[in-house]
C-alpha positions as CSV (number, residue, x, y, z in Angstrom):
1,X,-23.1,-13.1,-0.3
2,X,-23.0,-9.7,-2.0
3,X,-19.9,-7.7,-1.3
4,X,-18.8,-4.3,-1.1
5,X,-15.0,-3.4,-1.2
6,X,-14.3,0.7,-0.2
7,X,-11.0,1.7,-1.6
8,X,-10.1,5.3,0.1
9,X,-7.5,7.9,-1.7
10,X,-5.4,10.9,-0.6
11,X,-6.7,13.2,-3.5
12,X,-9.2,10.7,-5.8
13,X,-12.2,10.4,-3.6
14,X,-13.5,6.9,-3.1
15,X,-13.7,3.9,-5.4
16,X,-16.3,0.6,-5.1
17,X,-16.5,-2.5,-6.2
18,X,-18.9,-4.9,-6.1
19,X,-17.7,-7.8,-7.6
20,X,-14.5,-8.2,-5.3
21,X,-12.2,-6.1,-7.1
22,X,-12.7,-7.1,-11.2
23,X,-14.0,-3.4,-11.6
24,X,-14.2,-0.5,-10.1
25,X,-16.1,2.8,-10.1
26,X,-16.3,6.1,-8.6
27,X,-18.7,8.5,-7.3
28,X,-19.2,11.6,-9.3
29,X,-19.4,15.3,-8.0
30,X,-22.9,15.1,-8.0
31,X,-22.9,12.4,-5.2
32,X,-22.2,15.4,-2.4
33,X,-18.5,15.0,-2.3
34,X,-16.0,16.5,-4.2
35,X,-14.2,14.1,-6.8
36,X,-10.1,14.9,-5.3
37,X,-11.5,14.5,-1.6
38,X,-8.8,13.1,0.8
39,X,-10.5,10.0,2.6
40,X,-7.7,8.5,5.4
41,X,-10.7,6.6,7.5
42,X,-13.5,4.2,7.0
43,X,-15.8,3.2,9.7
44,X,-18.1,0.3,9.5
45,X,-20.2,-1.6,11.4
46,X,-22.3,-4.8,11.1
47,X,-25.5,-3.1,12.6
48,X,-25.3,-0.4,9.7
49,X,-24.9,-2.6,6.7
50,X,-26.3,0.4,4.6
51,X,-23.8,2.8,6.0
52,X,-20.2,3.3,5.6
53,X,-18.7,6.5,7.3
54,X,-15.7,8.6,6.3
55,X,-12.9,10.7,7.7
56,X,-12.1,12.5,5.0
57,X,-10.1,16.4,4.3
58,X,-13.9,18.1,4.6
59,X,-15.2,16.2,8.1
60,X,-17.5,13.5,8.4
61,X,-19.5,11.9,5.2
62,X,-22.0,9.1,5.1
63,X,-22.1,7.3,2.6
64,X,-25.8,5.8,1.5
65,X,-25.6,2.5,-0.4
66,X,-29.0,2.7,-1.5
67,X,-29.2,6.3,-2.6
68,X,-25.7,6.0,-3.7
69,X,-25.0,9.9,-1.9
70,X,-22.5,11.2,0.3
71,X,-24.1,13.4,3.1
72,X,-21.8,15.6,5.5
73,X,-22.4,15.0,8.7
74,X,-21.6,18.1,10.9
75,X,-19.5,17.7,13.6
76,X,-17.2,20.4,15.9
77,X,-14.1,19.5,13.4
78,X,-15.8,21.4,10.4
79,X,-15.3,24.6,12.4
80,X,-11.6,24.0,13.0
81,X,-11.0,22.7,9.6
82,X,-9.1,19.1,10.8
83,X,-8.1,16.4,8.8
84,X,-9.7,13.3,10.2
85,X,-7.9,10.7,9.8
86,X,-9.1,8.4,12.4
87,X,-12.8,7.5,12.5
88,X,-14.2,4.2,14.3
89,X,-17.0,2.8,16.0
90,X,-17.5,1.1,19.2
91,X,-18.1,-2.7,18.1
92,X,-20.7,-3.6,20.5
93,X,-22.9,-0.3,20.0
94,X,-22.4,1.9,16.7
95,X,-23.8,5.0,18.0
96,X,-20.1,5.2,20.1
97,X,-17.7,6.6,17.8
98,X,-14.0,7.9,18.3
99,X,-12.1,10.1,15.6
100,X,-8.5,11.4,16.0
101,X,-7.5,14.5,13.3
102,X,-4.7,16.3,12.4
103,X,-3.6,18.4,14.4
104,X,-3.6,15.9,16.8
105,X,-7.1,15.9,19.0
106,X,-9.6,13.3,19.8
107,X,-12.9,13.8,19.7
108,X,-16.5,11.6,21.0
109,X,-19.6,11.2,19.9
110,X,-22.2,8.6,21.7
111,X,-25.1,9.4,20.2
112,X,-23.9,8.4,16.3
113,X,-22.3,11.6,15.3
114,X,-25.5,14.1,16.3
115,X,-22.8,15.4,19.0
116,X,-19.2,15.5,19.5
117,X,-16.9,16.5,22.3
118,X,-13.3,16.9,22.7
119,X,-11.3,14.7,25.1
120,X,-8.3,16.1,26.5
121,X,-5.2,14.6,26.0
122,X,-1.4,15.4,26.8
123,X,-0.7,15.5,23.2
124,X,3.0,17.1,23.0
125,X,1.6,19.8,21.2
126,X,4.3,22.5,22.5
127,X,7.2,20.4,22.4
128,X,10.1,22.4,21.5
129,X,11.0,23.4,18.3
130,X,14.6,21.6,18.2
131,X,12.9,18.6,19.2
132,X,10.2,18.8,16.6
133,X,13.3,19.6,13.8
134,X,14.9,16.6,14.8
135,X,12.0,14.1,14.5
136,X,11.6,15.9,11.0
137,X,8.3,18.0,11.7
138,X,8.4,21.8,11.7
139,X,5.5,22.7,14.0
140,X,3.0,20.5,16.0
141,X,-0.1,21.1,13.6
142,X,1.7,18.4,11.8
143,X,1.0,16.1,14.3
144,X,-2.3,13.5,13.8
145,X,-3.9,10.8,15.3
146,X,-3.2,7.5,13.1
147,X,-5.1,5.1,15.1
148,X,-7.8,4.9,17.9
149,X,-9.0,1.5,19.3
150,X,-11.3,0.5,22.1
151,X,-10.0,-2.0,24.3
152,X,-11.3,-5.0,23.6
153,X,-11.8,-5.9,27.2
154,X,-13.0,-2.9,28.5
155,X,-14.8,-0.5,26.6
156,X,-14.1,2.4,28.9
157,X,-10.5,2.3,28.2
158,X,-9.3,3.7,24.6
159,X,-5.8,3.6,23.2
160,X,-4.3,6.1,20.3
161,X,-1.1,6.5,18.5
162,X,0.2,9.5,17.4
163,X,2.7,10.6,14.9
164,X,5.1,12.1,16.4
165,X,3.8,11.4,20.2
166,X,3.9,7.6,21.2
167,X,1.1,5.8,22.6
168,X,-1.6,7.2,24.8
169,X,-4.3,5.2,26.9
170,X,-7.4,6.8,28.7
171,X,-8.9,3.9,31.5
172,X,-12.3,6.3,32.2
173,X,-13.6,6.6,28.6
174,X,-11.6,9.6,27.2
175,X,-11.6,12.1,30.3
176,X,-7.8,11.6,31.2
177,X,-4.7,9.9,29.6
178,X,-1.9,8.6,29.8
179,X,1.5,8.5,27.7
180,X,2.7,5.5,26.9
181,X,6.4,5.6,25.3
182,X,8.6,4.1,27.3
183,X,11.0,1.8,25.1
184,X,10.2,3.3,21.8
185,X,12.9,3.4,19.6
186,X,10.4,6.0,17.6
187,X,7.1,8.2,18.6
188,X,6.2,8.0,14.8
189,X,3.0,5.3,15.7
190,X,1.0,4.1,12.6
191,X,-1.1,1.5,14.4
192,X,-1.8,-0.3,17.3
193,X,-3.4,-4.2,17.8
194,X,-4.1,-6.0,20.9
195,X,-4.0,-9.5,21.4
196,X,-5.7,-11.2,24.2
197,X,-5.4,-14.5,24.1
198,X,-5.0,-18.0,26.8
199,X,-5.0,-15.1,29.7
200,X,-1.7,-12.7,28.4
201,X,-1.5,-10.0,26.5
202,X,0.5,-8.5,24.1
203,X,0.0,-4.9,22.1
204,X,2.1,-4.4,19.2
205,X,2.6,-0.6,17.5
206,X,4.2,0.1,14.4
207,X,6.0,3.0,13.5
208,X,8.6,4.3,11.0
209,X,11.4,2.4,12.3
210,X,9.7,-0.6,12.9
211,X,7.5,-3.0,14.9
212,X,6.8,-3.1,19.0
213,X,5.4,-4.9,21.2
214,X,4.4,-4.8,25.1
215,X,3.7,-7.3,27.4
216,X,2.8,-5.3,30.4
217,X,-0.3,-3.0,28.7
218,X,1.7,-0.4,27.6
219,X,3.9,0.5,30.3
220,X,7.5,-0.8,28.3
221,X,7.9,-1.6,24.9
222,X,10.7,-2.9,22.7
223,X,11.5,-2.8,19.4
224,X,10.8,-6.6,17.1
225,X,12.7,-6.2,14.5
226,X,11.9,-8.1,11.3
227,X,13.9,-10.6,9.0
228,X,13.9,-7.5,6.5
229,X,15.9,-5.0,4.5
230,X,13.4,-1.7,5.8
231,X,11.6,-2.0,9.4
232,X,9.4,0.5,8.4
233,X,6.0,-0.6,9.3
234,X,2.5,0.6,8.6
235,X,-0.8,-1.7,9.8
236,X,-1.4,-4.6,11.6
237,X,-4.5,-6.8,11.5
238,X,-5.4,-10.1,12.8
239,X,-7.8,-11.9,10.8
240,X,-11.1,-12.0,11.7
241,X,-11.7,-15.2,13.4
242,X,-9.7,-14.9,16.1
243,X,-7.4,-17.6,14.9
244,X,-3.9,-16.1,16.4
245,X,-3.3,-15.4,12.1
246,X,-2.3,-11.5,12.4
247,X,-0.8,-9.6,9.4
248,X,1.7,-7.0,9.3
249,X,2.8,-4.5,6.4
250,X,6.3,-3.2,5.6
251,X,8.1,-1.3,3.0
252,X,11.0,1.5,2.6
253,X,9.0,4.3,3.4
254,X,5.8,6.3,2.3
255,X,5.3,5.4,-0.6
256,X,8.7,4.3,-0.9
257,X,9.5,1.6,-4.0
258,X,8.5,-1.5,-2.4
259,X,7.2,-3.6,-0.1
260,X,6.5,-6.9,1.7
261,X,3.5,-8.5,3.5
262,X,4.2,-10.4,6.8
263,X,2.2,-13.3,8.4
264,X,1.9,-14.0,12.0
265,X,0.0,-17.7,12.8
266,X,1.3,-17.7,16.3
267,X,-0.7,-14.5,17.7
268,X,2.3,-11.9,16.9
269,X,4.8,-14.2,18.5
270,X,6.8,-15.1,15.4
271,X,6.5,-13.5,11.6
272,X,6.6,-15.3,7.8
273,X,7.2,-13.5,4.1
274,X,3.8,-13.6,2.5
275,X,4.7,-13.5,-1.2
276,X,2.5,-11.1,-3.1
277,X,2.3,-11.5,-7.0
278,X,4.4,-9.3,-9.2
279,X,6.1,-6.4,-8.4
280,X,5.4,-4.1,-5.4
281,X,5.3,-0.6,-6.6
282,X,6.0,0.8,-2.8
283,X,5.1,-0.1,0.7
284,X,2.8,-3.0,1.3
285,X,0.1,-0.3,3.2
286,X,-3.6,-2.0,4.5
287,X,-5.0,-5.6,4.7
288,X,-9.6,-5.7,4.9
289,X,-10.6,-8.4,7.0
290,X,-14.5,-8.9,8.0
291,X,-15.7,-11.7,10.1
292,X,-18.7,-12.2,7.8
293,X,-16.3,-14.2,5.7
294,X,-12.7,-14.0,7.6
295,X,-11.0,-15.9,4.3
296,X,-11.7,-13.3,1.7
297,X,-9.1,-10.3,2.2
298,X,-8.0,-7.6,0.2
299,X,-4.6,-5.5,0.7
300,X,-2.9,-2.5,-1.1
301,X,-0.3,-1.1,-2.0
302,X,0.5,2.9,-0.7
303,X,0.8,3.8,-4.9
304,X,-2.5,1.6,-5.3
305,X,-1.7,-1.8,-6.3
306,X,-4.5,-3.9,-5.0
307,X,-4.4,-8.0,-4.1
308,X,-7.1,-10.3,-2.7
309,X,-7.3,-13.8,-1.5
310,X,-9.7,-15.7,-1.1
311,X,-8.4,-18.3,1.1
312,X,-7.5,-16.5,4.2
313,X,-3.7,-15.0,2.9
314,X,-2.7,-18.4,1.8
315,X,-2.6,-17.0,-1.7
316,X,-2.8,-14.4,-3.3
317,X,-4.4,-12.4,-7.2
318,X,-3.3,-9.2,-8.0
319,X,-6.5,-7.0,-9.3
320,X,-5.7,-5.3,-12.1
321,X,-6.8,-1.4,-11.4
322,X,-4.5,0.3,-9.4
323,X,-6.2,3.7,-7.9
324,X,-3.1,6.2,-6.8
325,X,-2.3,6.8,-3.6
326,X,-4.6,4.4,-1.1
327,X,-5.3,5.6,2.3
328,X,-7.6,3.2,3.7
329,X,-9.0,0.5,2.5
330,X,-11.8,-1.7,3.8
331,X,-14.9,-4.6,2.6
332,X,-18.1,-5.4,3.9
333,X,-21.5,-7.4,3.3
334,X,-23.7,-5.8,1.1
């Protein structure tokens, strides 16, 4: 099976492979998007297999496999100049799509990106300025939207994490929301997972002072800490089989000087060291998973180091480019 593996950057565009990692290239100018573009999102979906779509600095771009060109696609967050660092699509329909930018909105389109509107939400963006200088943010433009989910029991509700705002759920498709912090040792979310599995739930968040989880949809949460010297956590994914084998990254800080990958085989409920060869340059940042083939996996590194297994995270080979300062990271069937 032909693969593609998209490796995002904070100021080096994106780089592909096609030979699961040996080699890499990258886009030039000509290909319709600057060469030191920020891309902090990449959306997929099985029903597109000749589309990947970015959130990037600029807005939305498409990128075409087969003409090998990015194309903008224009969307209300051109006009207001957003970061986008959130961009996803519904699983069972890929014309639903969610993005989340910085400054901290959320935005819908449900008709593939031909039209986009704004869902409300009480982000905290006039919090006061004492309490943003204590969390270490000067103003609430630096706020953004790190994650966006659907539910995966109901598509009508959609979850988000916010640095520096918690949690927040909408349960009627994006019209209204709800804050979710309650129990949070910190509002600095990186990502959200949900676990459904033998009729309980558990949602887990990470932040910058380490791993959560809830076991009543959001209402409570408290802090898991990990068998580690930082508790500074970034994403977490469960593999895509649905096996209850979950991972978890963790460092000392972005990009900090090092890092460790966690494995969960127990659906979140107990975490393992997942050695990584050689030494980690900073914090262990993204794991790709694709249920196409759920044992071929890629991670990174936030300074770029990249690692692949072939076996499910069993074991692990380090690649041997390293591309700067990764962002998102993903692989699919091409």
């Amino acid at each position: 099976m032909p693969v593609t593996l998209c490796v995002g950057t904070s100021a080096h565009g994106a780089w592909f492979s096609h030979d699961l990692g040996e080699s890499f290239e990258r886009p030039t100018s000509k290909a319709g998007l600057y060469l030191e573009a920020a891309i902090f999102s990449i959306a997929k979906h099985k029903e597109r297999p000749n589309m990947m779509l970015a959130g990037t600095d600029r807005g939305v771009y498409r990128w075409d496999f087969a003409e090998k060109h990015w194309f903008h696609e224009p969307s209300p967050m051109d006009a207001s100049g957003y970061s986008i660092w959130t961009l996803l699509r519904a699983d069972d329909d890929p014309k639903i799509m969610l993005a989340g930018t910085r400054p901290a909105e959320f935005y819908r389109s449900d008709d593939e990106g031909k039209s986009w509107r704004m869902m409300l939400a009480p982000i905290e963006a006039d919090i006061a300025n004492d309490t943003r200088a204590s969390r270490g943010y000067s103003d609430g433009r630096l706020m953004r939207v790190t994650s966006m989910m659907f539910d995966p029991a109901d598509r009508n509700t959609i979850w988000a994490g916010i640095e520096i705002d918690a949690v927040h759920r909408s349960q009627d498709g994006g019209r209204s929301w709800t804050r979710l912090g309650e129990g949070l040792i910190s509002d600095d979310i990186h990502d959200l997972a949900i676990i459904d599995h033998n009729g309980g739930r558990k949602i887990f968040a990470t932040t910058n002072k380490g791993l959560h989880r809830s076991d009543d949809n959001g209402a409570t949460w408290r802090f898991t800490p990990l068998d580690s010297s930082w508790q500074y956590t970034r994403r977490i994914t469960p593999r895509a089989d649905n096996s209850g084998v979950i991972f978890l990254t963790n460092g000392n800080g972005p990009p900090g000087d090092s890092g460790r990958l966690w494995r969960s085989r127990d659906w979140g409920d107990t975490w393992e060291d997942v050695p990584l060869p050689g030494k980690l340059n900073s914090t262990v940042w993204s794991v790709a998973t694709d249920p196409s083939d759920p044992m071929l996996l890629f991670a990174c590194s936030n300074l770029g180091q990249l690692f692949r297994s072939k076996d499910g995270g069993e074991s692990w080979d380090r690649l041997t480019r390293e591309l700067g300062d990764v962002r998102s990271l993903c692989w699919m069937p091409w």
